[in-house]
N, C-alpha and C positions, 0 to 999 in steps of 0.2 A: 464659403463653408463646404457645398457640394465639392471644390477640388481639393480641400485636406478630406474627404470621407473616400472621396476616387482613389485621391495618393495609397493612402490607407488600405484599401481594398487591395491595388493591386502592389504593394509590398509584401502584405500580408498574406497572399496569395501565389502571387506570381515570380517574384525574383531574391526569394529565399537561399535556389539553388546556386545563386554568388555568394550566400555567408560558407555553403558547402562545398563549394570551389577554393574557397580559402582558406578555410578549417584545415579543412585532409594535407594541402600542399602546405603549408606552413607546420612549424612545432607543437606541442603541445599548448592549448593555451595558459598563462599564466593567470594564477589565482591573487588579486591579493588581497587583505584579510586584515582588520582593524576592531577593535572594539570600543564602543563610543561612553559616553562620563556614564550614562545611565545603564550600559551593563549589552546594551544589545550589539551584538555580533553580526559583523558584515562583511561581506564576500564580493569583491568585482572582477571580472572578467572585461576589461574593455577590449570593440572590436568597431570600427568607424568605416565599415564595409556601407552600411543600411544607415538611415536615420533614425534608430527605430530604436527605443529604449525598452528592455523588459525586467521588470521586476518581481519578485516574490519576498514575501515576508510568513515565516513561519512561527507560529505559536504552540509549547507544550498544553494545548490543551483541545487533545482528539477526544476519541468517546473513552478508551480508557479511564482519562481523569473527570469525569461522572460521577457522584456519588451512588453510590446504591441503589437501587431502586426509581432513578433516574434516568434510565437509559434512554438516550436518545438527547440529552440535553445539548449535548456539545455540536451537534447538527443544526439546530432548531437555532441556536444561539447565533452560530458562524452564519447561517443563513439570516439574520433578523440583523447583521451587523452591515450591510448594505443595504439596509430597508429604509433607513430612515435613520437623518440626522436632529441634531437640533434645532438647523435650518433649511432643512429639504428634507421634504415627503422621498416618497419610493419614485414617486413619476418625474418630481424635479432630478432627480438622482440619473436617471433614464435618457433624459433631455440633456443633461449635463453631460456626460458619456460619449452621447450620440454629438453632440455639436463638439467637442473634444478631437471627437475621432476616436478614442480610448478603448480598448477591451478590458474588462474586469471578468476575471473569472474567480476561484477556488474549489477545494477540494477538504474534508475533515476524513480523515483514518482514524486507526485506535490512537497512534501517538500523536498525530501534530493537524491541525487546524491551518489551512492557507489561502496564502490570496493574491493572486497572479493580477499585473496592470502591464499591460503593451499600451507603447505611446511613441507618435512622433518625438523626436530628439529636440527639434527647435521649442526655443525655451518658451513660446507662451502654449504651446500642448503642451509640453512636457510638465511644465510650475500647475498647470492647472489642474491637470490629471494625478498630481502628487496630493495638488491640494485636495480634491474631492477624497482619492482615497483616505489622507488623514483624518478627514474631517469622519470620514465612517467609522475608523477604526477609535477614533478618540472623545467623538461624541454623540454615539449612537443615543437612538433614542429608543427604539424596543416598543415600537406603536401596538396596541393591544389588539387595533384588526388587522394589524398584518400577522399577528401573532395567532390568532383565533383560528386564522387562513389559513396559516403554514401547518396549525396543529391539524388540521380537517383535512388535510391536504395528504401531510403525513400518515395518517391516519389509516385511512382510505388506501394509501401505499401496503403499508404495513397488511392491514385485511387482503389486500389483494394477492402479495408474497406470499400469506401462510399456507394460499391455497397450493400454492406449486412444489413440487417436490425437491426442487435444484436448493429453493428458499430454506426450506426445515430442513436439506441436509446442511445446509454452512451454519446454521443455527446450533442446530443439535450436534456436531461434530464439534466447534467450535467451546462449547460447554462438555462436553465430553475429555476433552483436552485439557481443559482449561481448569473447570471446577469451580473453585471463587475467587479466579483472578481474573482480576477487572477485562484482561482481553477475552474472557467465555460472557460480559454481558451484549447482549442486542436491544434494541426497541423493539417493545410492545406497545400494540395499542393502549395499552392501562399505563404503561409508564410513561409515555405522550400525551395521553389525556392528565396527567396527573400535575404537569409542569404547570409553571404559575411566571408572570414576568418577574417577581421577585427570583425565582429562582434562574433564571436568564442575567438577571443584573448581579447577582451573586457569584454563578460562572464568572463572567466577563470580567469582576472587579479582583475573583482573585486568581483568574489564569490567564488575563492578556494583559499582564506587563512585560517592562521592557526586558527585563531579566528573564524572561521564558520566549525571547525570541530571537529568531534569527533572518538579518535580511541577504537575498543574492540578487544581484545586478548585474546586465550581461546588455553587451551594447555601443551603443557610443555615449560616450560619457565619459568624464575626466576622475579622476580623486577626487576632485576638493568639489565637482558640479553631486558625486555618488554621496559626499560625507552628508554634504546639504541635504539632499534628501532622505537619508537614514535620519538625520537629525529632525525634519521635518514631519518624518512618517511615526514617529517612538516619542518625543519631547512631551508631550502631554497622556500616557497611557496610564493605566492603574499602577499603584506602588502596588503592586502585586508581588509576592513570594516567589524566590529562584524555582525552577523545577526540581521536585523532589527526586526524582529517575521512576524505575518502575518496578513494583516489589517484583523478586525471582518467582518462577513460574515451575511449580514441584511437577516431576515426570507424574505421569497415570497410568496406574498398572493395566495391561494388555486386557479387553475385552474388545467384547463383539454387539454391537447394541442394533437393532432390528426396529426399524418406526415404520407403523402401519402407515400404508396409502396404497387409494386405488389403481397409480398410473399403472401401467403395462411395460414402465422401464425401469430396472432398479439403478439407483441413483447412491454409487461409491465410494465412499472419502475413507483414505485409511494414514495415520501419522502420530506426531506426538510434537510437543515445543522443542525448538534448535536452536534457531541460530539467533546471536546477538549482531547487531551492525556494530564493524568493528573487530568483527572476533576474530583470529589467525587464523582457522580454518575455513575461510570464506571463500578462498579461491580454489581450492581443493572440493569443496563441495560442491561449486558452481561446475567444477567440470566434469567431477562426476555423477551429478544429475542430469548434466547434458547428454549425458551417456546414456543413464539411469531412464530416464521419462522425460526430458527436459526439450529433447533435442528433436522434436516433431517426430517422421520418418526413417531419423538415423537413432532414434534411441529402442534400448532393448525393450521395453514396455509395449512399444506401437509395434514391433516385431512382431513378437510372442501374441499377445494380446488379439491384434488386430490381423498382422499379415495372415502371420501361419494358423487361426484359427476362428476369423470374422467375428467375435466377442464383443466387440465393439469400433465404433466407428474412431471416437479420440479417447485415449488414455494418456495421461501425462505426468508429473513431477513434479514438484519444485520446491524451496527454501525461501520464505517469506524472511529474511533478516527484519529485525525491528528493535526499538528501543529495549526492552523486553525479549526474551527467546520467543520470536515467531515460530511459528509451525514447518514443521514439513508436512506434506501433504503427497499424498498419490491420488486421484480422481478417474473416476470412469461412470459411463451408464451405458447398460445391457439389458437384453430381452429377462424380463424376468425368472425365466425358466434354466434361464443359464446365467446367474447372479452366482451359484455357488459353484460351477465350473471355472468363468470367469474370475472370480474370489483365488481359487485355489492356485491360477497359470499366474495371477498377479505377485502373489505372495511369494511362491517358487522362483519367480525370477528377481525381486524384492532379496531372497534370503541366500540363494546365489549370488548377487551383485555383493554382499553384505560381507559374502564368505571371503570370495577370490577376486573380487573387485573387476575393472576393468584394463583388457588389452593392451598391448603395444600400440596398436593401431587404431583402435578405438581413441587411445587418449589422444593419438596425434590428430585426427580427424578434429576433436572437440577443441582444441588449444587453435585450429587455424580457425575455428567458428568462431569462436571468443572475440579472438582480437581482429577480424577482419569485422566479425558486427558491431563492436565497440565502437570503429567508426563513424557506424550509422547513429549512435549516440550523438556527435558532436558535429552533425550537418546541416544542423539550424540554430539560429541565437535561442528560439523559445527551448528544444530540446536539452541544449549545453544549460540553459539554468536550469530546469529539472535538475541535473545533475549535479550544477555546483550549489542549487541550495540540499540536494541530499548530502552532501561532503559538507555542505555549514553546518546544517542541521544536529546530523551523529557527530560530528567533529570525528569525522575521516582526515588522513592527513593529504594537506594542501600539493602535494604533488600525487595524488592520487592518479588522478587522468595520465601524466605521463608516466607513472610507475605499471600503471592496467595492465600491456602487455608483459614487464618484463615476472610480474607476479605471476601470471597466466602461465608464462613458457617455463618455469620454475619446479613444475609443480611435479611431482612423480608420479607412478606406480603408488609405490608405499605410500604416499602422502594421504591420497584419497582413501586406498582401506585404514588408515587410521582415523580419519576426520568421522567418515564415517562409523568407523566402532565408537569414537566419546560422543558422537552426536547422536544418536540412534543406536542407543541400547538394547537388545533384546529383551523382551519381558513389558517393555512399555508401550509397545503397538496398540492404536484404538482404531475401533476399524466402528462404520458407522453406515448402517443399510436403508434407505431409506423406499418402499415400495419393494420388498422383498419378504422373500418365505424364509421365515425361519425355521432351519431343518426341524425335523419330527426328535425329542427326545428319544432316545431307544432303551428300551426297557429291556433292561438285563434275565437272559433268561434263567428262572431256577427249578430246579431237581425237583419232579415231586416227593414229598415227605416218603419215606421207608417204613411201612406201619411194622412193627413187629410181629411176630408168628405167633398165632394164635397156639395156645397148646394141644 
């Protein structure tokens, strides 16, 4: 047992950079792509470099899909779904793993709920590590003190964030943009105290079936060794309802909103919803936000901003793509005294990029960054699933990865000032200050009254 946990270690560690020796020198890798009797969608990438099998399996059911007043449920849930089965506690679950050799991770966002398994390839790790995972995802048991735990635990999170300013501004920014679509809710302590395991086994029965999921597989592993396990990991999950998608997300008219707090740094989010995964103008965007704030030290933002005027230490960009129109976003924190300096350099370079777009040389610079980092995307097996379960996921098309550069080098001038005019409309900017003075109304001056002439 200690020499598969050694093996283990040092694969997992150590000699990685041969799946990256042979990624870069060989073609792009080849996707392929099957849908099984029960509806779930599966993605393999084989690669028989390592022994090492990684899997993810994703579920439409992030914090978005919450009911109201709920928030926080879709967390509490995905976390309580490895706590305990029908026949293992949380510590048999641990023991299991650990003798395995197995890593289980995941992650829940607004749109999709996931669950990452690394595993030796030889078949009795590999069947076993499939099996525990199934046995979590399909017959969880929702133990009421591991639940009691997690809410206190939570909780306790939650009170600690509101204290911090970075916290209340993703919060209030996010609702600012947002409104009352489901991606403007966060947890609150009252909406985490307020969950119930019923409401956990209600999630679960109607947002982890096999119809709201999608698996990717990247590895050594055959077809017919990956269908087995798609079929093994989905065959007993809830008849749960296809995913519905995600209502449209209406622009917000441009304000300026101001949240008191004592720090000494104001803390800047300024944006509106954009971009859909999927959408045609995603490569145009991408490059000129790299341009824009995206691109660390080569972008106009940390110029302006930072170089030529010390405002701050990082300001940045970027286009959250998601089920739903994710956000753009611009971010920065400054000395409080110069929040409205600061303010004004960001926006004037924001509404110039907006105007004239960017350079000749500018876009060439961004288009070599692109596709030489893409790369560095595809120089690990765990990396490249990231990636092909985001292409299963959106249902991006299967030749994505080798189409990446030629979409990149594609793209124009004019491309980017248009992307940008339908994405980021003027009039819908929310800019969001959080630990800042909000300027002095100024009161207009008026004429004293004209008495008339006495006679």
């Amino acid at each position: 047992m200690k020499l598969i946990q050694q093996l283990c270690g040092l694969l997992l560690s150590g000699v990685m950079c041969l799946a990256a020796l042979t990624t870069t020198a060989s073609a792009a890798p080849q996707i392929q792509h099957w849908t099984t009797t029960s509806g779930v969608r599966v993605f393999l990438v084989e690669t028989h470099v390592l022994p090492i099998v990684d899997v993810q399996i994703d579920f439409a059911a992030g914090g978005a899909y919450a009911p109201a007043g709920k928030a926080g449920l879709a967390s509490l849930t995905h976390g309580l779904l490895t706590s305990g089965t029908a026949r293992l506690n949380e510590e048999a679950i641990a023991e299991r793993l650990a003798d395995l050799g197995a890593n289980l991770g995941g992650t829940v966002d607004m749109d999709r709920a996931s669950f990452t398994l690394r595993t030796l390839s030889s078949a009795s790790e590999r069947d076993g590590s499939v099996s525990l995972l199934a046995d979590m995802l399909q017959t969880p048991s929702f133990p009421a003190d591991v639940l009691a735990r997690e809410k206190e635990r939570a909780i306790a999170g939650i009170r600690e964030q509101d204290t911090k300013p970075e916290a209340q501004l993703s919060r209030r920014f996010m609702q600012a943009v947002y409104g009352d679509h489901p991606y403007a809710r966060s947890a609150t302590a009252e909406s985490v105290a307020s969950l119930t395991r019923d409401d956990l086994v209600s999630f679960y029965r109607t947002r982890y079936g096999a119809r709201r999921a999608s698996i990717a597989l990247v590895g050594d592993v055959t077809r017919a060794e990956a269908e087995r396990i798609a079929n093994q990991l989905t065959q007993s999950l809830p008849d749960a309802p296809a995913d519905e998608g995600m209502p449209a997300a209406s622009l917000p008219n441009a304000n300026t909103i101001y949240v008191p707090h004592h720090a000494q740094q104001s803390h800047i989010a300024i944006g509106m919803p954009a971009l859909m995964r999927g959408d045609s103008d995603f490569f145009a965007l991408q490059l000129g936000n790299y341009i824009l704030g995206g691109g660390g030290f080569a972008s106009r933002l940390t110029n302006e901003v930072r170089e030529k005027r010390g405002y701050a230490y990082s300001v940045y960009s970027y286009f959250m793509a998601q089920r739903g129109k994710g956000p753009f976003q611009i971010g920065l924190q400054t000395k409080r005294s110069q929040a409205g300096a600061a303010l004004k350099v960001v926006n004037d370079t924001l509404n110039t990029f907006l105007r004239d777009g960017p350079t000749a040389a500018e876009l060439k610079a961004a288009k070599q960054n692109l596709v030489d980092g893409f790369v560095l995307r595809l120089d690990s097996n765990r990396k490249l699933l990231d990636l092909v379960a985001t292409i299963g996921y959106f249902g991006l098309p299967l030749d994505y990865i080798e189409q990446y550069p030629q979409k990149v080098s594609a793209v124009t001038l004019a491309d980017i000032r248009a992307a940008f005019a339908r994405k980021l409309p003027a009039g819908h900017f929310v800019t969001v200050v959080v630990a800042g003075d909000e300027p002095a109304a100024v009161t207009p001056t008026v004429a004293p009254a004209v008495l008339p002439n006495k006679p």
